[in-house]
N, CA, C and O atoms as a Tinker XYZ file with bonds, in Angstrom:
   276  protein
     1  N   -107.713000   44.131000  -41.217000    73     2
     2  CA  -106.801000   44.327000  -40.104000    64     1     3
     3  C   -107.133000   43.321000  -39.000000    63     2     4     5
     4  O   -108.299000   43.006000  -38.761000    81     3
     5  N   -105.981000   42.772000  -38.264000    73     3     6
     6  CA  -106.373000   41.989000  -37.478000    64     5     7
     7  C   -106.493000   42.472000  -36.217000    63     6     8     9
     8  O   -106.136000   43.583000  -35.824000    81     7
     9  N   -107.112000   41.423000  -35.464000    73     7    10
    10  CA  -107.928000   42.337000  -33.725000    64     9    11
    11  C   -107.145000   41.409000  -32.864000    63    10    12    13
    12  O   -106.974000   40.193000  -32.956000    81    11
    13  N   -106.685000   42.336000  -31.953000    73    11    14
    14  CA  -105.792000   41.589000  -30.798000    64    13    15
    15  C   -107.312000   41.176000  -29.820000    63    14    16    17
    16  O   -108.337000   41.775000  -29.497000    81    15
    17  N   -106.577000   39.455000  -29.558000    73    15    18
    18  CA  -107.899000   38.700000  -28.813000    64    17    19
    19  C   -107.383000   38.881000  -27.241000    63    18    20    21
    20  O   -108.288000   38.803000  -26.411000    81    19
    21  N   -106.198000   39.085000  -26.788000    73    19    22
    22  CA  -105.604000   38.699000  -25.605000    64    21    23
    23  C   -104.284000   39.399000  -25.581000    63    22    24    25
    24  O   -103.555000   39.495000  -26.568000    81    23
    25  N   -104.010000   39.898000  -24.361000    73    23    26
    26  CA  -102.612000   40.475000  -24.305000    64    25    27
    27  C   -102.506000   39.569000  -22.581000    63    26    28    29
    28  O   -103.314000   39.751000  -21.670000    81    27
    29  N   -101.235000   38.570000  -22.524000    73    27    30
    30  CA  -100.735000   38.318000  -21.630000    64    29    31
    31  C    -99.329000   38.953000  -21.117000    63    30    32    33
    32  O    -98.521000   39.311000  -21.974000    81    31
    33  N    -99.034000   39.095000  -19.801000    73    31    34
    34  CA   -98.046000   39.474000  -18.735000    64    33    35
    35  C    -97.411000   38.428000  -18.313000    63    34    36    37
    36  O    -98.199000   37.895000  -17.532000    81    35
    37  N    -96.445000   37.799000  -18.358000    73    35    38
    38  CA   -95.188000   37.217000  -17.848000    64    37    39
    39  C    -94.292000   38.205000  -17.346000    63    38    40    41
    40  O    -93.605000   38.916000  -18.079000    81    39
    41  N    -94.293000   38.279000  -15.505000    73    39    42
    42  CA   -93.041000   38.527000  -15.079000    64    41    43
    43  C    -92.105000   37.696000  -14.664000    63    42    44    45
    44  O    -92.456000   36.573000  -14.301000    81    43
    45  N    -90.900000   38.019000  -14.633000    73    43    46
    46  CA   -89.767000   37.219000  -14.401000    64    45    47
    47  C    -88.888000   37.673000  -14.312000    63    46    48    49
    48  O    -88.665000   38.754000  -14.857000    81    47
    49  N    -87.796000   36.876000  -13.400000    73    47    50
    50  CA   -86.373000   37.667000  -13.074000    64    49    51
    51  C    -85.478000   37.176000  -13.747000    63    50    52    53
    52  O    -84.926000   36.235000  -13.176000    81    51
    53  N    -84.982000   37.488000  -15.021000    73    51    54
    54  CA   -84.266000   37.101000  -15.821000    64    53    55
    55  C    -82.725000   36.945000  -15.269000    63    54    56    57
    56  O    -82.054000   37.953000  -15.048000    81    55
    57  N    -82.400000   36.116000  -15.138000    73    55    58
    58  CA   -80.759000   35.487000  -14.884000    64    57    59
    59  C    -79.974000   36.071000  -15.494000    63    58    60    61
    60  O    -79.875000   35.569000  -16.613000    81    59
    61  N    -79.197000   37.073000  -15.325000    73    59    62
    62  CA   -78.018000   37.170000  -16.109000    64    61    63
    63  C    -77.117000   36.761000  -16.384000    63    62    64    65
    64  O    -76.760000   36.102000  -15.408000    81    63
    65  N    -76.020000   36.638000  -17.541000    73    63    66
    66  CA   -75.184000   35.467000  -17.537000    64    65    67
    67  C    -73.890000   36.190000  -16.629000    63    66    68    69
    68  O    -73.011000   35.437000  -16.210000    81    67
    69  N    -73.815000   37.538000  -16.368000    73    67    70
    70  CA   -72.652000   37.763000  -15.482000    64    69    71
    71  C    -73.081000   38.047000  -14.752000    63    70    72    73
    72  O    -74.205000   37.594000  -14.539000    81    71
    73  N    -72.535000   38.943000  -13.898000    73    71    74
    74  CA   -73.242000   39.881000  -12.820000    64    73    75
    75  C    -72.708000   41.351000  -13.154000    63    74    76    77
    76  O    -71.566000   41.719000  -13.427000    81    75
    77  N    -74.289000   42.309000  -13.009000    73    75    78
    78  CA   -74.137000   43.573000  -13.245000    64    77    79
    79  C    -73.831000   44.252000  -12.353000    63    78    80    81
    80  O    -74.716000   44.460000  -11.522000    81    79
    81  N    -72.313000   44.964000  -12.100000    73    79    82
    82  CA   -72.208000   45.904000  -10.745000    64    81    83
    83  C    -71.941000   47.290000  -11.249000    63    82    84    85
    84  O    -71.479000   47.769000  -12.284000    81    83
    85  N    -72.426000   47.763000  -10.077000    73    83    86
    86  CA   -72.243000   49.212000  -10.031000    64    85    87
    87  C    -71.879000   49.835000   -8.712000    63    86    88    89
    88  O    -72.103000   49.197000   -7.683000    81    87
    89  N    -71.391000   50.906000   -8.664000    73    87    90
    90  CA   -71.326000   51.502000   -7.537000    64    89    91
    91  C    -72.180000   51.310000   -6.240000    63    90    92    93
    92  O    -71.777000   51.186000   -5.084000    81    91
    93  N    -73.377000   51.316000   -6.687000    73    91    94
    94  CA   -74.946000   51.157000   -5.843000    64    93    95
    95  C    -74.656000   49.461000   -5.806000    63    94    96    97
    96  O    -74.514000   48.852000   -4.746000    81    95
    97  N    -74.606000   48.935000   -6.908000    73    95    98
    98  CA   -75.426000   47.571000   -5.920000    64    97    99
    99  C    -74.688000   46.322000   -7.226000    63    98   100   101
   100  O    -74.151000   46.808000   -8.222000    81    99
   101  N    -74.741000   44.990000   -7.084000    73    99   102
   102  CA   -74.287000   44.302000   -7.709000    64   101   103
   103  C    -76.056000   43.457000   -8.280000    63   102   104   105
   104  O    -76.863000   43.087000   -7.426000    81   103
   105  N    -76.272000   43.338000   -9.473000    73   103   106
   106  CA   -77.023000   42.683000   -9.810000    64   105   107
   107  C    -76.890000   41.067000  -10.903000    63   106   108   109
   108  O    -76.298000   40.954000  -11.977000    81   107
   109  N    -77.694000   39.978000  -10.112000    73   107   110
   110  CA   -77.761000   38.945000  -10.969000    64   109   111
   111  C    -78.718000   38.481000  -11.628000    63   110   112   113
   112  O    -78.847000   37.299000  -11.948000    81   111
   113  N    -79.660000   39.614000  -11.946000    73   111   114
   114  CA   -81.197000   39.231000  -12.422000    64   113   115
   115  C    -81.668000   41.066000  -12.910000    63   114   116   117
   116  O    -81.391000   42.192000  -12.496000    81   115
   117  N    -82.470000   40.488000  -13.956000    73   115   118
   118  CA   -83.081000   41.678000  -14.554000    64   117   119
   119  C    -84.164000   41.205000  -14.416000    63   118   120   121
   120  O    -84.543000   40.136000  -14.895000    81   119
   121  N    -85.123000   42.358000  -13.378000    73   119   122
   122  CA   -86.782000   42.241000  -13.416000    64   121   123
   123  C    -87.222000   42.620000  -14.931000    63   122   124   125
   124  O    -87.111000   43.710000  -15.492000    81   123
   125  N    -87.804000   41.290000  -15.477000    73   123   126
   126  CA   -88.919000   41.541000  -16.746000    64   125   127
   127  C    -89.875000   41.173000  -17.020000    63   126   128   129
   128  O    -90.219000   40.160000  -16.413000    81   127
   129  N    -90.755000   41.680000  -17.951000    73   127   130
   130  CA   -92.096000   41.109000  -18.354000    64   129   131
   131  C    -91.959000   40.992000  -19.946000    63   130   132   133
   132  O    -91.678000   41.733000  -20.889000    81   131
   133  N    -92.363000   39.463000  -19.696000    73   131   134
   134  CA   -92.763000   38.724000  -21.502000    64   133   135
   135  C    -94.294000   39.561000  -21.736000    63   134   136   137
   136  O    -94.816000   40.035000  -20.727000    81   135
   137  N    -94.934000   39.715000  -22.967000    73   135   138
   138  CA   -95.666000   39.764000  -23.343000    64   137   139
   139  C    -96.077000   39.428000  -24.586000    63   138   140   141
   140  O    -95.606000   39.805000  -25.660000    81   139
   141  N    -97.418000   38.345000  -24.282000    73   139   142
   142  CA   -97.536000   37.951000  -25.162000    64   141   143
   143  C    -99.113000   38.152000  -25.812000    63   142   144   145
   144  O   -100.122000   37.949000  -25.136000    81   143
   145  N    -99.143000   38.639000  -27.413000    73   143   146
   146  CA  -100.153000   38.985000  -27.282000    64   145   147
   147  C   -100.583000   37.483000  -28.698000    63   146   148   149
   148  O    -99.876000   36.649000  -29.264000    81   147
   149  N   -102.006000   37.806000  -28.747000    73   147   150
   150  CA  -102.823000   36.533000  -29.331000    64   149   151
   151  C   -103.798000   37.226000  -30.375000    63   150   152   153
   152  O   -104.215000   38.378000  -30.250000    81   151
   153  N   -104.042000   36.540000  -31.210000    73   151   154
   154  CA  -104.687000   37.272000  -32.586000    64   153   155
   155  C   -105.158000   35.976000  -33.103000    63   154   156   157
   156  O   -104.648000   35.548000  -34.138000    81   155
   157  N   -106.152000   35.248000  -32.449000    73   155   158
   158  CA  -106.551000   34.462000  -33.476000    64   157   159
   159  C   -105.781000   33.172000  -33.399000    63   158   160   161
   160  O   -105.890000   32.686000  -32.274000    81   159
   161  N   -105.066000   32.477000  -34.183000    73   159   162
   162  CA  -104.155000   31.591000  -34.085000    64   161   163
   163  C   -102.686000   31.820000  -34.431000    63   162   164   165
   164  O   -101.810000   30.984000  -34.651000    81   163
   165  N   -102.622000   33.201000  -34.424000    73   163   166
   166  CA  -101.168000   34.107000  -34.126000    64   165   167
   167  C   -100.538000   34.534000  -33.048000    63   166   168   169
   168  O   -100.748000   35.723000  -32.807000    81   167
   169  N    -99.838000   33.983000  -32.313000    73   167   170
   170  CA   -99.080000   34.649000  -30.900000    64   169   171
   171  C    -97.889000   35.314000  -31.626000    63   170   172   173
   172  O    -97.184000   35.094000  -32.611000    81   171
   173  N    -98.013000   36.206000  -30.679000    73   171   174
   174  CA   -96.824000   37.249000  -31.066000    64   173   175
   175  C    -96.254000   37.338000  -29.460000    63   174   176   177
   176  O    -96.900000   37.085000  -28.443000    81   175
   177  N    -94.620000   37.846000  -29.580000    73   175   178
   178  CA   -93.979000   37.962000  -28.146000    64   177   179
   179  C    -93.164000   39.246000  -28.354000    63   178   180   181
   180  O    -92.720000   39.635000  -29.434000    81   179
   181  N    -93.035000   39.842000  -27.170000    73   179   182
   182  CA   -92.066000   41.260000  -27.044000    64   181   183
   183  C    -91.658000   40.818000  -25.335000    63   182   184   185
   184  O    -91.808000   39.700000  -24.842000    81   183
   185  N    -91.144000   41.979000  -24.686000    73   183   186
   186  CA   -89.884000   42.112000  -23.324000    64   185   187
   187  C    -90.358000   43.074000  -23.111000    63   186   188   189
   188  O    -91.241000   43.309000  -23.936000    81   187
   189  N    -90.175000   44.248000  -21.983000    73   187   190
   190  CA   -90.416000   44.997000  -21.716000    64   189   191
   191  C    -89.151000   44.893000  -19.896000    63   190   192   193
   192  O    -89.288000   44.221000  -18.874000    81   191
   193  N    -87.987000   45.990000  -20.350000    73   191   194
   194  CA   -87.681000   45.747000  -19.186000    64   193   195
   195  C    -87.316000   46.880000  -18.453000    63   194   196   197
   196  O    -86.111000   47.127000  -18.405000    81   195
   197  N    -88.050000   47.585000  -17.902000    73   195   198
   198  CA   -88.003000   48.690000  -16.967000    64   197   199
   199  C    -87.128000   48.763000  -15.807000    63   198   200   201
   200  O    -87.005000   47.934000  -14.905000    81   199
   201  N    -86.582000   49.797000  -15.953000    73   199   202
   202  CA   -85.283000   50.883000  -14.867000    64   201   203
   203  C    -86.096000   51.363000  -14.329000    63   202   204   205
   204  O    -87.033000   51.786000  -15.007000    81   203
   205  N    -86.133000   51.539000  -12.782000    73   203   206
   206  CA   -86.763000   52.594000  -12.169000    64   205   207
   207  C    -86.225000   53.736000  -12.483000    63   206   208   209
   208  O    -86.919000   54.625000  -12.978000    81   207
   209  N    -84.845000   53.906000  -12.238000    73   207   210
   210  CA   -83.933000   55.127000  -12.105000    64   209   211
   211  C    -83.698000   55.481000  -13.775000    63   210   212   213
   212  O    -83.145000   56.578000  -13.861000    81   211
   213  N    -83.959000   54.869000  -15.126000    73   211   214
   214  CA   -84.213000   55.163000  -16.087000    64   213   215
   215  C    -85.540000   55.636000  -16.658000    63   214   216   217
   216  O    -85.568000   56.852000  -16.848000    81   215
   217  N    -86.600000   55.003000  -16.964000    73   215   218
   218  CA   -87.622000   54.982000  -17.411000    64   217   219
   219  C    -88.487000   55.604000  -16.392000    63   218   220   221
   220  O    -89.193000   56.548000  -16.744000    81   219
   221  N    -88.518000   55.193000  -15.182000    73   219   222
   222  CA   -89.473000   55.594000  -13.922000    64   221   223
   223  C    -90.305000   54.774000  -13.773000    63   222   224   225
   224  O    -91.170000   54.858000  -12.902000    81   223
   225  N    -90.203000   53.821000  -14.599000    73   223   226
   226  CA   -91.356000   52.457000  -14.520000    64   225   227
   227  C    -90.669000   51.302000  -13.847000    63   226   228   229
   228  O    -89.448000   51.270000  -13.994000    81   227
   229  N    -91.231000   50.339000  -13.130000    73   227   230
   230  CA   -90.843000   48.695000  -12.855000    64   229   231
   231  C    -92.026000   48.164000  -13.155000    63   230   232   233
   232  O    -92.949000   48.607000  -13.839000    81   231
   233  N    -91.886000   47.067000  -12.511000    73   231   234
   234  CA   -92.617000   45.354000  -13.196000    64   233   235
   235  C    -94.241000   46.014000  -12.813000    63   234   236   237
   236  O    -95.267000   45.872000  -13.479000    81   235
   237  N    -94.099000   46.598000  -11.807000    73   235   238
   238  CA   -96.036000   46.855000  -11.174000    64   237   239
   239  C    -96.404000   48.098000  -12.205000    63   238   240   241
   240  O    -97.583000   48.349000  -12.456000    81   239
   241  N    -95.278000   48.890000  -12.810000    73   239   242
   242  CA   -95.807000   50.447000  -13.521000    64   241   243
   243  C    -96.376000   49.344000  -14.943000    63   242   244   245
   244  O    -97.553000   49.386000  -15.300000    81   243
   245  N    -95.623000   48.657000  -15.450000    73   243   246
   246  CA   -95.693000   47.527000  -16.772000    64   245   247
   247  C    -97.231000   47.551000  -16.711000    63   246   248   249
   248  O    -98.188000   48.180000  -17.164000    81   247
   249  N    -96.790000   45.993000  -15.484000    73   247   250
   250  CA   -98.361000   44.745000  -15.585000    64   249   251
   251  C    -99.582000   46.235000  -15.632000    63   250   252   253
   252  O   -100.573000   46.453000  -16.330000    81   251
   253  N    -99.018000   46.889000  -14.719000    73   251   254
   254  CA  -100.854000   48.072000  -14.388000    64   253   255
   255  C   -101.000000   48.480000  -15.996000    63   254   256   257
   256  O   -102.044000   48.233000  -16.598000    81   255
   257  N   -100.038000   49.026000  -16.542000    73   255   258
   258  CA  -100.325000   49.700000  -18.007000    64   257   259
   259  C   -101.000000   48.727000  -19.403000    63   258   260   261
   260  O   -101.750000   49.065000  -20.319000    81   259
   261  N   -100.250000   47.208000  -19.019000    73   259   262
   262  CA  -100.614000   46.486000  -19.777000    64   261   263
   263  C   -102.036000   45.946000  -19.271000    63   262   264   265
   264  O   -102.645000   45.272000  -20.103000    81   263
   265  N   -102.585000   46.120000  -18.167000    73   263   266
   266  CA  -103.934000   45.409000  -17.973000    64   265   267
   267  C   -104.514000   46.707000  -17.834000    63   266   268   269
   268  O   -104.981000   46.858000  -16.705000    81   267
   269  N   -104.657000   47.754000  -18.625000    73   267   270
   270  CA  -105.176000   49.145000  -18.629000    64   269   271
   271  C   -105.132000   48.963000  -20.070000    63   270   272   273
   272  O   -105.638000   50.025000  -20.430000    81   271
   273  N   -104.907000   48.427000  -20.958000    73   271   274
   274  CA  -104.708000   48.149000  -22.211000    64   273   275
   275  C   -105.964000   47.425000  -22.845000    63   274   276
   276  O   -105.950000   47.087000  -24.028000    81   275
Protein backbone atom coordinates (compact mmCIF):
# COMPACT_ATOMS: atom_id res chain seq x y z
CA UNK A 1 0.00 0.00 0.00
CA UNK A 2 1.18 3.25 -0.74
CA UNK A 3 1.93 6.18 2.00
CA UNK A 4 0.77 9.63 1.34
CA UNK A 5 4.21 11.84 1.59
CA UNK A 6 2.41 15.35 1.43
CA UNK A 7 -1.04 16.72 1.22
CA UNK A 8 -1.03 20.32 -0.30
CA UNK A 9 -3.90 23.27 -0.08
CA UNK A 10 -4.47 25.53 -3.02
CA UNK A 11 -7.04 28.18 -2.40
CA UNK A 12 -8.56 30.04 -5.07
CA UNK A 13 -11.39 31.96 -6.40
CA UNK A 14 -12.43 30.17 -9.22
CA UNK A 15 -13.92 32.42 -12.13
CA UNK A 16 -17.02 31.46 -13.27
CA UNK A 17 -17.87 31.41 -16.77
CA UNK A 18 -21.36 33.19 -16.05
CA UNK A 19 -22.48 34.79 -13.20
CA UNK A 20 -24.34 33.00 -10.38
CA UNK A 21 -27.44 35.02 -9.07
CA UNK A 22 -29.70 34.60 -6.59
CA UNK A 23 -32.03 36.37 -4.66
CA UNK A 24 -29.22 37.12 -1.89
CA UNK A 25 -26.42 38.08 -3.97
CA UNK A 26 -24.94 37.78 -7.56
CA UNK A 27 -21.76 35.69 -7.73
CA UNK A 28 -18.62 35.65 -10.19
CA UNK A 29 -16.26 33.36 -8.40
CA UNK A 30 -16.47 30.16 -6.46
CA UNK A 31 -14.20 30.08 -3.28
CA UNK A 32 -12.04 26.73 -3.73
CA UNK A 33 -9.37 24.60 -2.64
CA UNK A 34 -7.13 22.32 -5.06
CA UNK A 35 -5.65 19.57 -3.28
CA UNK A 36 -2.98 18.02 -4.01
CA UNK A 37 -1.69 15.10 -2.53
CA UNK A 38 2.01 13.34 -3.27
CA UNK A 39 2.99 9.66 -2.92
CA UNK A 40 6.30 9.28 -3.94
CA UNK A 41 6.54 10.25 -7.59
CA UNK A 42 2.65 10.16 -7.86
CA UNK A 43 0.63 13.45 -7.52
CA UNK A 44 -2.79 13.04 -7.32
CA UNK A 45 -5.46 16.19 -7.48
CA UNK A 46 -9.15 16.62 -6.09
CA UNK A 47 -11.47 20.29 -5.41
CA UNK A 48 -13.12 20.70 -2.52
CA UNK A 49 -15.72 23.46 -2.75
CA UNK A 50 -17.58 24.46 0.29
CA UNK A 51 -21.15 26.36 0.85
CA UNK A 52 -21.34 27.90 4.01
CA UNK A 53 -25.14 27.86 3.89
CA UNK A 54 -24.81 24.15 2.48
CA UNK A 55 -22.14 22.14 3.99
CA UNK A 56 -21.35 24.66 6.99
CA UNK A 57 -17.81 24.64 5.89
CA UNK A 58 -15.68 27.50 3.77
CA UNK A 59 -12.09 27.81 2.57
CA UNK A 60 -10.70 28.32 6.55
CA UNK A 61 -13.23 25.08 7.81
CA UNK A 62 -11.19 23.08 4.50
CA UNK A 63 -7.39 24.38 4.86
CA UNK A 64 -7.90 23.78 9.11
CA UNK A 65 -9.25 20.08 8.37
CA UNK A 66 -6.78 19.43 5.73
CA UNK A 67 -3.69 20.58 7.87
CA UNK A 68 -5.31 18.47 10.84
CA UNK A 69 -4.83 15.64 8.44
Amino acid sequence: MHRIDRILAHPIDLPLREPFETAQRRATTSPTVIVELISGEVKGYGEATPVKYVTGEDVATVLHDIGAA
